[in-house]
Structure formats: structure tokens, C-alpha cells
N, C-alpha and C positions, 0 to 999 in steps of 0.2 A: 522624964520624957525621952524616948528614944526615937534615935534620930537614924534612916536609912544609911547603910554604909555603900559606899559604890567605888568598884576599885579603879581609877583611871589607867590602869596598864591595861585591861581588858578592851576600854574604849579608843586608846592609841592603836591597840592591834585592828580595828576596824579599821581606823581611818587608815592605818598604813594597807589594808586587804584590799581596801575600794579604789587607792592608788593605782593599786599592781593593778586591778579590774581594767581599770581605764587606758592604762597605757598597754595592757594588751591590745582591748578591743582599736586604738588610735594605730599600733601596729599593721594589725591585721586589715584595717582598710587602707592604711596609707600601701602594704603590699599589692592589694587586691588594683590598686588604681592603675600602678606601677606596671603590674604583669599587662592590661588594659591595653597602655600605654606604649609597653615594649611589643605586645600583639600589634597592632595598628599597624607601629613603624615597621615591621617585619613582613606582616601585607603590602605595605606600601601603599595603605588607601589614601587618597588624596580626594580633597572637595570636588562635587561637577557641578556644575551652572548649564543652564539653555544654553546655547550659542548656536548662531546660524552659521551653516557649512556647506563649502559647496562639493553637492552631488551628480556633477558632472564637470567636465571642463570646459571651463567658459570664455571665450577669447574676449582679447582687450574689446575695449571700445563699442562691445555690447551690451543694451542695457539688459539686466539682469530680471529671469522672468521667473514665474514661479517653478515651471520645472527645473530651476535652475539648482536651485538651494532646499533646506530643509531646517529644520531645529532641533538637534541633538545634545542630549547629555554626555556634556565633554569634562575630564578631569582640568580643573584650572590650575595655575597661580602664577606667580609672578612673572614667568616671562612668554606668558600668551593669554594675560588679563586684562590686555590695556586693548580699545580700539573695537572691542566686538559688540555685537549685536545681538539682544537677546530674541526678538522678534521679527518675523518675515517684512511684516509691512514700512520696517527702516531700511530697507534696501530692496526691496522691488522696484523698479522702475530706473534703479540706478546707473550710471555707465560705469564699468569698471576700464582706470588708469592701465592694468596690467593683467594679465593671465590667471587666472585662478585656477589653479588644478583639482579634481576631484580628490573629496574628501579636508580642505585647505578650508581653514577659520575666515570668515568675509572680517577683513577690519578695515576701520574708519579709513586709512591710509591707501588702501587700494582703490579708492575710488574717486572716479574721475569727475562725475556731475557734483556741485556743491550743494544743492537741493534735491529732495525727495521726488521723481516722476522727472527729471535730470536727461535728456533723452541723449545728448555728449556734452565732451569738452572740445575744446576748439585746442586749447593749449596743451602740452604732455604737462606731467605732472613734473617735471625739471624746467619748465616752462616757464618762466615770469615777464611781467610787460615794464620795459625800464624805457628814458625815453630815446635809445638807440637799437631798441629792440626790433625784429622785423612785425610788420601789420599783418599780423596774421589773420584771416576772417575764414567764415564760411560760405559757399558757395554751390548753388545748385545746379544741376545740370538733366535733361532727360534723356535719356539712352534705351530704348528698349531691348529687349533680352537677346533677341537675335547679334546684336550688336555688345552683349555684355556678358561677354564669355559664358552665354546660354541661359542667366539670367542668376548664376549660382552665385554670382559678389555679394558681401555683405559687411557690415562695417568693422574697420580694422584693416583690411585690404589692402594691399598698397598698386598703383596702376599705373600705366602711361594712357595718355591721351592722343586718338585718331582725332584729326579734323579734316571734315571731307566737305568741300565746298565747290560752289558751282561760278567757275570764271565766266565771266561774260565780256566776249572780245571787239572792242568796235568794228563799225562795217571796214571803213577804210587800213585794218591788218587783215580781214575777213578776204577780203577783194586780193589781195597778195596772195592767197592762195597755200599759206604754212601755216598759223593757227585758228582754231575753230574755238567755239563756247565747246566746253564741256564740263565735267566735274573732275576736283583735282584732290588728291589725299597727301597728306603728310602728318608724321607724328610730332605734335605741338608741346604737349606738358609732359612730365616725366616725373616718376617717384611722388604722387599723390596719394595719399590717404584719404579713403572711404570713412567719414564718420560718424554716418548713419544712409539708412538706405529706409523709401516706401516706395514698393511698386518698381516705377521707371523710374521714379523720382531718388535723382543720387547727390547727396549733399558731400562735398569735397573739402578738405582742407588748401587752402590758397591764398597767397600774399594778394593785397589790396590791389595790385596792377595786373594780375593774373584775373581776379575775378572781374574786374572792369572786360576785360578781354571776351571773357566768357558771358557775362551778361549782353555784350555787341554781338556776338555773333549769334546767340540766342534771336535777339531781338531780329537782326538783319533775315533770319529766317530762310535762308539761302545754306546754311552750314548745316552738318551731321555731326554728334560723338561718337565715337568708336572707343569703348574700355576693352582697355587687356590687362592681362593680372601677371603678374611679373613678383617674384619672391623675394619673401620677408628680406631675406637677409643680403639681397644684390639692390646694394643704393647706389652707384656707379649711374651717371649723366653719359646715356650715347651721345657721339657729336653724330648730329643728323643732314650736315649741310651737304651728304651727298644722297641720301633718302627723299622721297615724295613719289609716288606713283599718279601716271595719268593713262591711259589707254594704249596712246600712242608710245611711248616707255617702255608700257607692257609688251606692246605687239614688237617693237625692235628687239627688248630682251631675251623674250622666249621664242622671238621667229613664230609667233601665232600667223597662218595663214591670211591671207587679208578679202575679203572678199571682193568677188568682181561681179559686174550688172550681169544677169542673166535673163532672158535672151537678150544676147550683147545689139546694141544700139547700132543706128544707122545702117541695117541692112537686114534682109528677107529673115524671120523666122522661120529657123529649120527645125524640123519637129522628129526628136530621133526616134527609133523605129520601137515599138513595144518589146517587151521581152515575152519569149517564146512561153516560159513558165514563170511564176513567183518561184523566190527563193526557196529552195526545202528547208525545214524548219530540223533542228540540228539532232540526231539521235540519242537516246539517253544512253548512258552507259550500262552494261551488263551489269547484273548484280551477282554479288559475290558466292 
């Protein structure tokens, strides 16, 4: 009986050809990955994510509207990942603590309302209530536009306050014949912040004895506001103890002429004589 012969050096030379096979082709990909790999980094592409951004510049202390922001595909990562917002309707309505500049990532940190639809804060965001802290509140007041540097304030502002009120003098200083009722103005509040505004309606930052202050003369209904807008960066307190205007003040200051009865009293109405012609009406000037 004859038996196949089979040589095993022909079958080692396989197995050692199918080696080289494999560690070529585990070559050639592990290169291919590499080249991949150093492309990338060489582009410098980096991941984006949605993130809401704002597309204009938006001042503190207003809540944040849709023209405000947008959602953009931004390259991220670790140090502008933390704190954002991938969707509009997590910050619409929000107040923002600080300035946001056009183009500038909205995060969690810049914003002032603690809930969604947030309309302000009362406190700055360095702000905390200890129990030595001042009572801060807020406080409304109405001023209409004539009286509110034309009606252009809006929140974030910073203002002093007119109070313009109406003295009423008893008869017996009346009869003395040196003061009369009339209305008297002086600047009261100083360095207020606007923290939201509707309309007339101006809701003010003010310690707990300012706003008591303001709710009474509200009420007493005899008093005016007068806001004026005064800049960001001059927080300096006028001393005002030589300030206040009354009429009479006025007419001494400026020498306003004062008027006298005409036809003057206790004696015959004289009746001066007409003029011969009206005034002539003034000619125009040549033209060039």
C-alpha cells in the first residue's frame, strides 16, 4: 500500500508567505490611519456643536430677545464648553448680568435672571444677601417721556432723580406777604439704576428707605419724577444742599423781568394811540 508523500518545508513556506501577507496589509493600514491623523491635525479641524451667540450687542440688564441671539455652528472644546446654550428658547427672555458683545457665546454665567422669562435681577451678580448686607428692593416709579430724557432710558441706565412738588403755604405766612404755594424742584436720588422699563412705568434699583420714600410721594400725589441720564462711568454723589429751584430763585438768578398789572390800577385807562402801519414783514435775502 502506498502511502502519499507530502513535503512539510513546502507547507512552512506557506505559512511563513501568509505571515509576510498580513503584516504587510496591518502595515499599510496602520500608515493609512496615521497619514489621516497627521492631515486632521495639520488642518486643525476641531469638533462644532450648536451654540447660541450673540448677534448684536446687547447691554446688561436687558432681557434678551430673539433678534438678539442666533445658533451657530461653533468649533468647541475645553475652554468655551462649559456654560452654553445649545437652543434659543434657554435664554430668551433672560436678563443678562453683563454686556455681551456681538458675535460673544451666551453662558450660563452671564446671566442675571435665575429662571427662564427672568425679566431682572435686583442684585449684581457680586451681589449676595448676608445679614449686614444693604436691603436692596425694587421700586417703581412713573415719569413720562417728556420728563425722561425723551423717553429713550431703558434698562441698565444709571440716573439721578428730579422731585418736583407742590408746597402749600399756610394762610397766616401767606398774609406776611414773602412766601406764596407754588411748586418747588430739587434733585433727591442719585446714581440709580434702571432695571427694567414698560412704557412710563420705570422700575428702579433702591434700598428699602428710598423706596418707602417713593411709594409716599407716589401716593401723596402732589409730587413729579424727573429722570436724567447721567454716565455709566461717573458714580460720584453731588452734595446738593445748595441746589433746588423755585420760580422765584429763578427770576433773582437770571434777572427774568417780572411782570407788572397792565393797565396799572387805581387810575384812568389810557389808551395808547394805534400805529400808523403794521410792522413790515422782514425781506428775503438776495439769492446768489
Amino acid at each position: 500500500m502506498e502511502m502519499e508523500y507530502k513535503d512539510p518545508s513546502r507547507r512552512g513556506r506557506y505559512i511563513v508567505l501568509f505571515g509576510v501577507i498580513l503584516a504587510i496589509a496591518a502595515g499599510g493600514a496602520a500608515f493609512v490611519l496615521l497619514n489621516q491623523a497627521q492631515q486632521q491635525a495639520g488642518t486643525g479641524e476641531t469638533p462644532t456643536v450648536a451654540v447660541v451667540v450673540a448677534i448684536r450687542d446687547i447691554p446688561a440688564r436687558k432681557p434678551i430677545e430673539a433678534g438678539d441671539v442666533a445658533v451657530r455652528q461653533v468649533p468647541i472644546d475645553r475652554t468655551n464648553e462649559k456654560g452654553v446654550f445649545s437652543t434659543l428658547d434657554l435664554v430668551l427672555g433672560r436678563v443678562l448680568a453683563i454686556t455681551a458683545l456681538d458675535g460673544q457665546l451666551i453662558t450660563s454665567n452671564m446671566l442675571a435672571s435665575t429662571t427662564t422669562g427672568g425679566k431682572f435681577s435686583i442684585l449684581d451678580p457680586t451681589e449676595t444677601v448676608a445679614p449686614d448686607s444693604e436691603a436692596w428692593r425694587a421700586v417703581s416709579m412713573t415719569v413720562t417721556d417728556d420728563r425722561a430724557v425723551g423717553g429713550v432710558l431703558e434698562a441698565g441706565n444709571t440716573v439721578d432723580v428730579f422731585v418736583t412738588a407742590t408746597v402749600n403755604v399756610p394762610q397766616d405766612l401767606l398774609d406776611e406777604g414773602r412766601y406764596y404755594t407754588d411748586k418747588s424742584t430739587k434733585i433727591t436720588y442719585q446714581n440709580m439704576v434702571i432695571l427694567a422699563r414698560t412704557g412710563t412705568f420705570y422700575i428702579l434699583k433702591a434700598t428699602l428707605a428710598l423706596s418707602e420714600e417713593i411709594a409716599h410721594l407716589q401716593a401723596a400725589g402732589n409730587a413729579q419724577f424727573t429722570l436724567i441720564l447721567r454716565p455709566d462711568v461717573d458714580v460720584r454723589i453731588a452734595d446738593v444742599s445748595k441746589l433746588g429751584a423755585t420760580t422765584n430763585r429763578l427770576i433773582t438768578k437770571y434777572g427774568l423781568p417780572i411782570p407788572e398789572t397792565y393797565p396799572a390800577g387805581n387810575g384812568p385807562v389810557v389808551t395808547p394811540p394805534p400805529l400808523e402801519s403794521p410792522s413790515p414783514s422782514p425781506s428775503p435775502s438776495p439769492a446768489p
